[in-house]
C-alpha positions as CSV (number, residue, x, y, z in Angstrom):
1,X,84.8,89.5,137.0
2,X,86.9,86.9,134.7
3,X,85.8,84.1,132.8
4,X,87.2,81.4,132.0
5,X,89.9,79.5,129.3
6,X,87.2,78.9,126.7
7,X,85.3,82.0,127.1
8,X,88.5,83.6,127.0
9,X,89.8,82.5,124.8
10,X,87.0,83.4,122.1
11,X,86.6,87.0,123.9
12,X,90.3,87.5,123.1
13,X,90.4,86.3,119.5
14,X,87.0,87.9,118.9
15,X,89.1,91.2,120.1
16,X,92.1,90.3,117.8
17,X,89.2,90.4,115.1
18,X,89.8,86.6,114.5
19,X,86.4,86.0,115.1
20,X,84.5,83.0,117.4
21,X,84.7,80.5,114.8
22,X,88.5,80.8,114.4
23,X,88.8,79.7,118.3
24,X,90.0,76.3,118.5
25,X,92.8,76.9,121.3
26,X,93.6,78.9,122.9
27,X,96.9,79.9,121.8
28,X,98.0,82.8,119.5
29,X,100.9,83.7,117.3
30,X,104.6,85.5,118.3
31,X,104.3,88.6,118.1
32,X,107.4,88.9,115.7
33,X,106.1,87.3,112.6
34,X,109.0,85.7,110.8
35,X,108.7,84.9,106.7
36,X,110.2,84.8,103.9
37,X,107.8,84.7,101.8
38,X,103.9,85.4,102.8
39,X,102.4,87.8,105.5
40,X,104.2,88.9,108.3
41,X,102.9,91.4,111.0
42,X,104.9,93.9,113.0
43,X,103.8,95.5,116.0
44,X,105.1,98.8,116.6
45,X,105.2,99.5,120.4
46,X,104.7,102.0,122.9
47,X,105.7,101.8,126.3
48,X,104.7,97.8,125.7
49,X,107.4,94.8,126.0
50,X,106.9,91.7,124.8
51,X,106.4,88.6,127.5
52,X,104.5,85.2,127.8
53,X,101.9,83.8,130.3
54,X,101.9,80.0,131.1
55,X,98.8,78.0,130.2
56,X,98.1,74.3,130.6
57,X,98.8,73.9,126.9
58,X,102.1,76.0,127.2
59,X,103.1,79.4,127.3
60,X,101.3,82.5,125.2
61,X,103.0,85.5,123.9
62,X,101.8,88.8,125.4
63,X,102.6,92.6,125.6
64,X,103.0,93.8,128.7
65,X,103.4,97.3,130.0
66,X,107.1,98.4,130.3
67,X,106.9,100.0,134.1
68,X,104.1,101.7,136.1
69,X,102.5,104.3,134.2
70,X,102.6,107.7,136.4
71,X,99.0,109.1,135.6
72,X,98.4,106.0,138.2
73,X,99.5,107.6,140.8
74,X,96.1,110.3,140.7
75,X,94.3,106.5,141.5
76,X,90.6,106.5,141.1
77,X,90.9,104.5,137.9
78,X,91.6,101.1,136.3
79,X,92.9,99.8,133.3
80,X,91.6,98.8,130.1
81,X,91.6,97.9,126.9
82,X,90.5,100.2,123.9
83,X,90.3,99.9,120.4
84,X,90.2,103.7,119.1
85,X,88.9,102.7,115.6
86,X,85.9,100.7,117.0
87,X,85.8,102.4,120.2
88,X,85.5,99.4,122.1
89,X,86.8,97.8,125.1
90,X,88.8,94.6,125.2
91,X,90.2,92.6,127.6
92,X,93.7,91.7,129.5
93,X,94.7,88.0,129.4
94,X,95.2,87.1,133.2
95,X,97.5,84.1,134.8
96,X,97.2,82.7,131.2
97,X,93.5,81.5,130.7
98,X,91.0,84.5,132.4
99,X,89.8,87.7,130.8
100,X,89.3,90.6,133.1
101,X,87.6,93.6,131.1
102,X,89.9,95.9,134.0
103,X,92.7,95.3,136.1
104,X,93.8,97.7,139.1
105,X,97.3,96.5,138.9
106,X,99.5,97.5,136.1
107,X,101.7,94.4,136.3
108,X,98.3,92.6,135.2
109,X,98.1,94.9,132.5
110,X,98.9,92.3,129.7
111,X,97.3,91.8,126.0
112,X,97.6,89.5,123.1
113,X,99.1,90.9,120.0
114,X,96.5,92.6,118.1
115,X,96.4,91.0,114.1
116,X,95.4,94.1,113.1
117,X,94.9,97.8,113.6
118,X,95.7,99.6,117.0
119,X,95.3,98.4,120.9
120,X,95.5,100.9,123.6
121,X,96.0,100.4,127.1
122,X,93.8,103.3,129.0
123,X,93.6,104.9,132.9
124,X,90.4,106.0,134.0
125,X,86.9,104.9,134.0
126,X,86.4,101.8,131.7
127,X,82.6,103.0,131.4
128,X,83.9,106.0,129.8
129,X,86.6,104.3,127.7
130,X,87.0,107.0,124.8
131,X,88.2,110.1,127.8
132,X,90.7,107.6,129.4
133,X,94.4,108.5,129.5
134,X,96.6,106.4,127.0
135,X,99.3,104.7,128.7
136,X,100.5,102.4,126.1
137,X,99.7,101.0,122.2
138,X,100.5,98.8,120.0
139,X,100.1,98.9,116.3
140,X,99.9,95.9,114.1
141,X,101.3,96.8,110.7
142,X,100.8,93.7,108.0
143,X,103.5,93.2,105.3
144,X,104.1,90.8,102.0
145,X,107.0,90.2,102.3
146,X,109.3,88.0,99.6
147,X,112.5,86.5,100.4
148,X,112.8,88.4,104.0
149,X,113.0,88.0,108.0
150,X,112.6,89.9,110.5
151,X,115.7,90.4,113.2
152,X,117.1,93.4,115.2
153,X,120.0,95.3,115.6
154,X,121.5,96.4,118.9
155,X,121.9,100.3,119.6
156,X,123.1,102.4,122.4
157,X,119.7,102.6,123.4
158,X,118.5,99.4,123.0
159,X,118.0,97.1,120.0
160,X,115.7,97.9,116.8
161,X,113.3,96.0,114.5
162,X,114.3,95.4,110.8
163,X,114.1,93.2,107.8
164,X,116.9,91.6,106.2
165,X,117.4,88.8,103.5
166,X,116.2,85.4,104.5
167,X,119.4,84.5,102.3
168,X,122.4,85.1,99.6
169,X,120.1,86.2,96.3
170,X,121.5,84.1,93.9
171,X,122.2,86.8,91.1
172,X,125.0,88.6,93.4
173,X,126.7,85.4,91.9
174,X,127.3,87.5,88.5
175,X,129.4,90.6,90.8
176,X,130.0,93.9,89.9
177,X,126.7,95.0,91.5
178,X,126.0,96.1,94.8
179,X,122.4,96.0,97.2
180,X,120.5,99.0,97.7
181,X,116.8,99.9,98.5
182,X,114.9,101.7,96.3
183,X,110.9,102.6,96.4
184,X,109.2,102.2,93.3
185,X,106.8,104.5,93.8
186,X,109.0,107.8,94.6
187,X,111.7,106.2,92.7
188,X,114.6,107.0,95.3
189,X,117.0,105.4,97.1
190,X,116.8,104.8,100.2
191,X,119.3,103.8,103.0
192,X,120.3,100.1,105.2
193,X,120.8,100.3,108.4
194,X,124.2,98.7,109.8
195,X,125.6,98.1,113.4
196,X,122.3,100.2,114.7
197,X,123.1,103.7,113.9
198,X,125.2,103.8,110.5
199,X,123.0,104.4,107.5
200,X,124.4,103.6,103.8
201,X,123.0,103.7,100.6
202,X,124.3,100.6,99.2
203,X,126.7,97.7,100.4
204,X,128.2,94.8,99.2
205,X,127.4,92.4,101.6
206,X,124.1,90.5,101.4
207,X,124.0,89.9,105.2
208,X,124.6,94.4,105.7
209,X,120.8,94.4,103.2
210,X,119.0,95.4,106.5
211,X,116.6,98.2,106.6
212,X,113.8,99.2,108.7
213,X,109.9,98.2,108.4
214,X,108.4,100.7,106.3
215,X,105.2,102.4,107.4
216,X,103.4,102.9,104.1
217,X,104.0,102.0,100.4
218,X,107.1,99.1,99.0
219,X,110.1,98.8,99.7
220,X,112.7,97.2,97.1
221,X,116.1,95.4,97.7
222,X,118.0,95.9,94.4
223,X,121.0,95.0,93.1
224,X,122.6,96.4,90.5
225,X,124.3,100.4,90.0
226,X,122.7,102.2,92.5
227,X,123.2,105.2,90.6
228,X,120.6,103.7,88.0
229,X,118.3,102.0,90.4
230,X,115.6,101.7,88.4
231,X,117.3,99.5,86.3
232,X,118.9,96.7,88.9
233,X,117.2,93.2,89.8
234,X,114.7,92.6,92.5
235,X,115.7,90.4,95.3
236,X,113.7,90.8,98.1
237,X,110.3,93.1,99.1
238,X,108.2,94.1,101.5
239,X,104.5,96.0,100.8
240,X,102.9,97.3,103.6
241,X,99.1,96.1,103.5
């Protein structure tokens, strides 16, 4: 059974781990944080696409699954929501202001972002949530992030996620340097990514300085002589939290 946009919307921030208190709307963030200085959370997806549901105070940001999922086809089961590190069961928002604890129809299938850790979208029998069949997850990863945006880059098989500079740094003013990333805790260089499937170590251009979200530890901009990266000037970061 649903409930309604109040109760909902506390049951849904209570499952982002926001907490009762924090309700005062319901509305949420976009899934694609963008900063360039502060926290920003990513959400890594699988077999999830981001959408929106209409509400009477607007639209709301949602993930929604990408297509039917097959194990469906078995039936006998519904779909919920599971958090694998609490091992509880959340909820789908539904037409924008009702939360259903199950849905039988995948196209109704549809969460809000989690803030934090991992939200899986499960087959089978919601009173056994923890031997359902994953069909979909997302994983919030948090970064600090200074002096970087999110954006994407096309590829032949879609478009990817990365982080690039929010602007021109302004000690590329001085030349003779060039941008690369470096981690400061293996000490290596790393590699941009450029046009969606060219990797380089360094380039000249501030607006090339894209790379991907890490998944663990810093990651540095430099500039500077790459081939004494420990030595070149900071210009942009992003720690994974």
């Amino acid at each position: 059974m649903g409930v309604g946009l109040l109760a909902a919307a506390t049951l849904l921030a209570v499952d982002l781990g926001m907490g009762a208190a924090a309700v005062a709307a319901p509305s949420v963030a976009a899934t694609q944080g963008v900063s360039q200085g502060g926290i920003l959370v990513h959400h890594r997806l699988h077999n999830l696409v981001e959408g929106t549901q209409p509400t009477f105070r607007g639209s709301v940001d949602v993930l929604k699954l990408a297509g039917e999922p097959a194990v469906a086809e078995a039936g006998g089961g519904v779909y919920y929501v599971y958090d694998p590190d609490t091992e509880r069961v959340g909820y789908f928002l539904v037409e924008g202001d009702i939360a259903e604890e199950s849905v039988t129809d995948w196209r109704q299938a549809q969460i809000l972002p989690p803030g934090s850790g991992t939200r899986e979208i499960r087959y089978g029998d919601v009173d056994q949530p923890g031997s359902g069949s994953v069909v979909a997850k997302a994983t919030a990863v948090r970064y600090q992030v200074d002096n970087l945006v999110e954006g994407t880059q096309p590829t032949f098989r879609g478009s990817v996620d990365v982080l690039k500079l929010a602007g021109e740094p302004a000690v590329a003013e001085a030349g003779g340097g060039v941008y690369y990333v470096y981690d400061p805790d293996t000490e290596r260089v790393g590699y941009f990514l450029v046009e969606g499937d060219i990797a380089e170590e360094s380039v000249t251009d501030w607006r090339q300085a894209q790379i991907l979200p890490p998944g663990s530890g810093t990651r540095e901009i430099r500039y500077g002589d790459v081939d004494q990266p420990g030595s070149g000037s900071v210009v942009a970061k992003a720690v994974v939290l």
